[in-house]
Residue frames as qw, qx, qy, qz and C-alpha x, y, z in Angstrom:
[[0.233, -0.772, 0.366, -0.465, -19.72, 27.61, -7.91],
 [0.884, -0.314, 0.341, 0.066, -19.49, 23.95, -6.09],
 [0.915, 0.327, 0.046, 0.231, -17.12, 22.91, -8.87],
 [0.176, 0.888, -0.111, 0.409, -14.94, 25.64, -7.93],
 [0.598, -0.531, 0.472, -0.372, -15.09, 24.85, -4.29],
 [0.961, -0.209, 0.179, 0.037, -14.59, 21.28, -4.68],
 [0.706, 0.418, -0.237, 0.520, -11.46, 21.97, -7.33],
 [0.355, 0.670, -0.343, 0.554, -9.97, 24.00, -5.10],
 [0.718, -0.566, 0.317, -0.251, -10.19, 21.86, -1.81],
 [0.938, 0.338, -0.051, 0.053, -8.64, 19.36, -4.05],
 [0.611, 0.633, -0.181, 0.440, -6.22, 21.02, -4.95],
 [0.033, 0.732, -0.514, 0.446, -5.08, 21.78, -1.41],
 [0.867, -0.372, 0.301, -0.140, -5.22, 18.69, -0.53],
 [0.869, 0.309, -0.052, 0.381, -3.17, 17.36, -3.13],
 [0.393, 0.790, -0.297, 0.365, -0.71, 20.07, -2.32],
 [0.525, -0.541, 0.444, -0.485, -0.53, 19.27, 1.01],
 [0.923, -0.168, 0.309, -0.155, -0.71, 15.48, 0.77],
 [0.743, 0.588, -0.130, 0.292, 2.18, 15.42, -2.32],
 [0.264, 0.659, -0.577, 0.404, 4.89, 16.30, -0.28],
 [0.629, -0.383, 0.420, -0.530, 3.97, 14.55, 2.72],
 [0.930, 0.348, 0.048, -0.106, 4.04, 11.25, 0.31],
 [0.738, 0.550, -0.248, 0.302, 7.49, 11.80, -0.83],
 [0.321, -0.829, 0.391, -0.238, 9.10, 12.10, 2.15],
 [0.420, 0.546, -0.724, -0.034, 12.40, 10.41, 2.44],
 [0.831, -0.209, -0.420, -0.298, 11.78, 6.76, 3.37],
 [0.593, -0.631, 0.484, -0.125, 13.75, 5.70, 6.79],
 [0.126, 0.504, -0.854, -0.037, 16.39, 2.61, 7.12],
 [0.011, 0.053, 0.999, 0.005, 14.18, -0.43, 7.01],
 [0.532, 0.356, 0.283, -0.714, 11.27, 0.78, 5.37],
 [0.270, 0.141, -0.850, -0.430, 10.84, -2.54, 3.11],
 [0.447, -0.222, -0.251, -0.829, 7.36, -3.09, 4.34],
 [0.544, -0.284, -0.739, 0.280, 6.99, -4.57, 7.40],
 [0.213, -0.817, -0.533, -0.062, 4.53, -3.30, 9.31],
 [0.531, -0.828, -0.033, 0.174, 7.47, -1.49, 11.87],
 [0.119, 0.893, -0.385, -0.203, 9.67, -0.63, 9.13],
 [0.488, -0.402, 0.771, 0.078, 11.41, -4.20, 8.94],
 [0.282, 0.106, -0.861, -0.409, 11.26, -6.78, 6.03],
 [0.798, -0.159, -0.010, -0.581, 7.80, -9.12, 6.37],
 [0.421, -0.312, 0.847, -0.090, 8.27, -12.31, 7.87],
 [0.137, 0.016, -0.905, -0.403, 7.36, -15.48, 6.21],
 [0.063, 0.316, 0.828, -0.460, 4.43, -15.89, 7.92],
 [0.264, 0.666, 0.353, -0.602, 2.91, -12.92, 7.61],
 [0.035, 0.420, -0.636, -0.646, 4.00, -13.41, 3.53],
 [0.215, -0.133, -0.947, -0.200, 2.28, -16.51, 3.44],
 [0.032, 0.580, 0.540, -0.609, -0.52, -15.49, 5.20],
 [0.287, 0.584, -0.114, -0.751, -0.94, -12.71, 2.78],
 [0.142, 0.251, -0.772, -0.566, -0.41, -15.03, -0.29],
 [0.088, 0.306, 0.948, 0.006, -3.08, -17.37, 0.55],
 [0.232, 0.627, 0.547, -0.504, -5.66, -14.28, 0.93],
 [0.350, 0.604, -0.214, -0.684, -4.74, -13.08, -2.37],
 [0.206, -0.050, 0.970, 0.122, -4.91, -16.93, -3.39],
 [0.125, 0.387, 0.882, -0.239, -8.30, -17.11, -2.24],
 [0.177, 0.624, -0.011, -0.761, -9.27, -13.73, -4.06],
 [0.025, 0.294, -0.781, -0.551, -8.01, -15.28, -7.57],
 [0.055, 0.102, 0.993, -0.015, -9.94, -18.27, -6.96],
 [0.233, 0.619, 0.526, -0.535, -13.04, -16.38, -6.18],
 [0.212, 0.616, -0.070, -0.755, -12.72, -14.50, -9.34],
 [0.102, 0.087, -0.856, -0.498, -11.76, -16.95, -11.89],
 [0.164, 0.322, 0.932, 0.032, -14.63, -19.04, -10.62],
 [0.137, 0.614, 0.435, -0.644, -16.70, -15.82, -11.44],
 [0.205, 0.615, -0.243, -0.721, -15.76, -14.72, -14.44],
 [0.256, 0.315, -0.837, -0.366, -15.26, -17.73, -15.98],
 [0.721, -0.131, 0.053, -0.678, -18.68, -18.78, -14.52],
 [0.199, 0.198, -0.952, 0.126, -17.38, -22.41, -13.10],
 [0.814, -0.397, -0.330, -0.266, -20.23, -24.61, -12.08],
 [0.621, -0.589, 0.498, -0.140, -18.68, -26.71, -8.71],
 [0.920, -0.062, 0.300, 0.246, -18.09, -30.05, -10.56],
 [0.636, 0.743, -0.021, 0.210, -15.76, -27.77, -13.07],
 [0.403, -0.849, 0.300, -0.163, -14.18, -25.74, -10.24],
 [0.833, -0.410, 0.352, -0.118, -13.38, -28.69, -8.64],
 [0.762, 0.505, 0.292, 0.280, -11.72, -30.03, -12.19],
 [0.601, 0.558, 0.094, 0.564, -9.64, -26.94, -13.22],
 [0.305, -0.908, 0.091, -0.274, -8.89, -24.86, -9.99],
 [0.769, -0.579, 0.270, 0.010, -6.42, -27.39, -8.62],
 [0.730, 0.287, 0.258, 0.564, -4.40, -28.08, -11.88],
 [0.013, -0.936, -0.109, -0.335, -4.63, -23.89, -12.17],
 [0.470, -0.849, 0.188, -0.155, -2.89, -23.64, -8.53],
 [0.779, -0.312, 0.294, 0.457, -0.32, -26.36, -8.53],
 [0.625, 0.374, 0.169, 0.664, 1.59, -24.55, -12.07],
 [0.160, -0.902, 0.001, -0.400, 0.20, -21.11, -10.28],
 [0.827, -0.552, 0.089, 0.054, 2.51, -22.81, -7.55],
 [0.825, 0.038, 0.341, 0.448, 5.41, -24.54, -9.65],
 [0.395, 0.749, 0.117, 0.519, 5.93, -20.86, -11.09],
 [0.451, -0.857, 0.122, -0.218, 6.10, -19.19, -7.70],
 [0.741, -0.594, 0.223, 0.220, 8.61, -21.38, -6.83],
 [0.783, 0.282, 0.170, 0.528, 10.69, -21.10, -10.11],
 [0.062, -0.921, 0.141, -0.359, 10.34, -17.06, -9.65],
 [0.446, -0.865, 0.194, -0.126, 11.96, -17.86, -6.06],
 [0.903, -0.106, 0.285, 0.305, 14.59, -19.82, -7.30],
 [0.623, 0.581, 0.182, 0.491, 15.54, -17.68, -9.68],
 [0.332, -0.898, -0.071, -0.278, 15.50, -15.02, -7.03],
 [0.798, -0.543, 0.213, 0.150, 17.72, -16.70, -5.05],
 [0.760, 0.477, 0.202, 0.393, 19.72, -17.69, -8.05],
 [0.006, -0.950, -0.147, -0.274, 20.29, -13.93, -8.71],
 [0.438, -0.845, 0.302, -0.051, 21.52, -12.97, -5.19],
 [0.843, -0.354, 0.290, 0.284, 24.12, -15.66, -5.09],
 [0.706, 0.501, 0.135, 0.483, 25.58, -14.12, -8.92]]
């Protein structure tokens, strides 16, 4: 009888929350907070916290003492870097064809 009750709260929620989702995005809804594009800032800003996320994991999974870390996190980031910027070149690239 719960399993009933819970499928079929579900289920009007999903029905209810599925159209409400797909509603038709406004004119400068490219994610900025107020519908506008993100500034650089607040880009960079983000990138670094999902930087610092990476970092945290790798050194987790990949069970880095400190003197390793310290050894293969900064060679990691600068080509994790030197790629970003070839992506944004290429980006650029792109737009100008």
């Amino acid at each position: 009888m719960k399993i009933n009750t819970l499928l079929i709260i579900l289920t009007m929620i999903l029905a209810v929350g599925g159209p409400a989702g797909a509603q038709e995005q406004g004119p400068g809804s490219m994610g900025g907070r107020y519908g506008g594009p993100r500034s650089d800032e607040k880009r960079e800003e983000i990138r670094k916290k999902v930087e610092a996320v990476w970092v945290w994991k790798v050194t987790e999974v990949l069970a880095l003492d400190e003197a390793t870390a310290a050894k293969f996190l900064p060679s990691v980031s600068s080509l994790r870097k030197k790629r970003r910027e070839l992506r944004r070149d290429k980006r650029h690239t792109l737009r100008e064809l």
